[in-house]
C-alpha positions as CSV (number, residue, x, y, z in Angstrom):
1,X,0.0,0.0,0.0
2,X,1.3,3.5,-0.7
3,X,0.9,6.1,1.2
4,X,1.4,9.8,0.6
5,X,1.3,12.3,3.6
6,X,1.6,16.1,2.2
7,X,1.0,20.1,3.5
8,X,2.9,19.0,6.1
9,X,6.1,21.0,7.2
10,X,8.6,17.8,6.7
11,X,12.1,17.4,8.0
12,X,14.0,16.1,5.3
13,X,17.5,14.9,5.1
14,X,18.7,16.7,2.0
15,X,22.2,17.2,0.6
16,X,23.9,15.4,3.7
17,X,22.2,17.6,6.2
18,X,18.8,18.4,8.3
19,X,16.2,20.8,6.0
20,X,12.8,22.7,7.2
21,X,10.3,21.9,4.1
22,X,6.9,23.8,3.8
23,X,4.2,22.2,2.2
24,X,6.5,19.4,2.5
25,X,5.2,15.4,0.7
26,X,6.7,12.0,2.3
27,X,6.1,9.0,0.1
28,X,5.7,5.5,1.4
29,X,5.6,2.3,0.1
30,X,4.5,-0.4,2.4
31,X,7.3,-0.3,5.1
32,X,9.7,1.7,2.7
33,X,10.7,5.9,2.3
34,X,10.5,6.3,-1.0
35,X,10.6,10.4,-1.1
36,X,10.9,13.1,1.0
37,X,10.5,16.8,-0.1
38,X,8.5,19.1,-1.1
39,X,5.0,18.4,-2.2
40,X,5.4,20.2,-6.1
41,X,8.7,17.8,-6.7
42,X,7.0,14.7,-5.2
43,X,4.0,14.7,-7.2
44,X,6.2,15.3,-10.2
45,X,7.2,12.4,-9.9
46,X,6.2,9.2,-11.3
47,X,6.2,7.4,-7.9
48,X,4.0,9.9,-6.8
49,X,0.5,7.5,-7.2
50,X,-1.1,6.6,-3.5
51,X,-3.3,4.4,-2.5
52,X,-4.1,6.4,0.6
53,X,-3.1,10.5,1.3
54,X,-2.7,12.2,4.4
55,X,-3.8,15.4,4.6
56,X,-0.4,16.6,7.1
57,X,-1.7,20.7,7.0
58,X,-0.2,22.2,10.6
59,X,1.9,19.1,11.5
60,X,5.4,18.4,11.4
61,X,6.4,15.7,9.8
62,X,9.6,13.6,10.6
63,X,10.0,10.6,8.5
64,X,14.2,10.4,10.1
65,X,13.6,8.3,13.0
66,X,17.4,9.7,14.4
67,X,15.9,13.1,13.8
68,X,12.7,12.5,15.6
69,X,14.5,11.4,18.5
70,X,16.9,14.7,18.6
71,X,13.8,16.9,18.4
72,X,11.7,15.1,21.3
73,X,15.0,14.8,23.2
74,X,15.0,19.0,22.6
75,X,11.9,19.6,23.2
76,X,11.8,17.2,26.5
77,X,14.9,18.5,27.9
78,X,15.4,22.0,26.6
79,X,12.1,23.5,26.2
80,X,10.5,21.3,29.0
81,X,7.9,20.1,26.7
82,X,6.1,16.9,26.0
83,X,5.9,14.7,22.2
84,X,4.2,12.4,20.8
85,X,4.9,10.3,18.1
86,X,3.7,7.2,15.8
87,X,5.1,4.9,12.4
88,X,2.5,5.3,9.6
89,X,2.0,2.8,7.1
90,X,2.5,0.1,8.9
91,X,0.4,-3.1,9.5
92,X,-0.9,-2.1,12.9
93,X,-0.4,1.0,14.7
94,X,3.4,1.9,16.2
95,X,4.2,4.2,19.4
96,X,7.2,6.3,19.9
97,X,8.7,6.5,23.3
98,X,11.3,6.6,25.4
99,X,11.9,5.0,28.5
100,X,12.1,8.7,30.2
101,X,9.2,9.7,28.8
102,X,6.3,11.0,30.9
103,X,3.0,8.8,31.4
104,X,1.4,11.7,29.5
105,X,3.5,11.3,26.4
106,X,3.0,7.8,26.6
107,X,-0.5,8.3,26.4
108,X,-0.5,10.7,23.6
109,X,1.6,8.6,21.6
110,X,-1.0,6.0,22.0
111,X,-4.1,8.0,21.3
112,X,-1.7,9.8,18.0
113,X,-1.4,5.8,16.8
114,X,-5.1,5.4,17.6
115,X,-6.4,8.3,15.4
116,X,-3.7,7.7,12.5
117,X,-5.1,4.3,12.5
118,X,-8.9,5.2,11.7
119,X,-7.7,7.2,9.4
């Protein structure tokens, strides 16, 4: 199954660093990346057919799982804030966490899996 989440402001790794995409696209098929970047150059693309989009308007959008990690750890530690996090596309719902996470990002990482999987 492919799956195409786009509006979204994506962190993409891009010419061997970190970038800040608006109206960003990720691409996946089945358990695979297949593109990250902004939406106009993904659906340029000939990969760019889905059999499922996610409408990603006001969310950011990490599809680095080393980059994901950084940010929570940044917001967690540095801004004494809270994340939640989830895999999409795969079989059956995946949580992000961390074994110092709070019992209240643990529980909004299971609700964010719970909602992405209706969806």
């Amino acid at each position: 199954m492919k799956i195409r989440s786009e509006h979204g402001t994506v962190v993409a790794w891009r010419h061997g660093c970190h970038q800040i995409v608006d109206d960003g696209a990720v691409l996946i098929d089945g358990s695979s990346i297949v593109a990250v970047g902004a939406r106009a150059e993904i659906l340029s693309g000939e990969a760019s057919q889905a059999d499922q989009v996610i409408d990603a308007s006001g969310r950011l959008v990490i599809p680095d799982l080393n980059a994901w990690n950084m940010l929570d750890k940044s917001f967690v530690y540095g801004g004494g804030g809270e994340c939640a996090g989830s895999v999409l596309g795969a079989m059956a719902p995946i949580v992000l966490t961390s074994r110092a996470d709070s019992l209240e990002a643990r529980v909004a990482s299971v609700a964010l899996a719970s909602l992405a999987a209706r969806h």
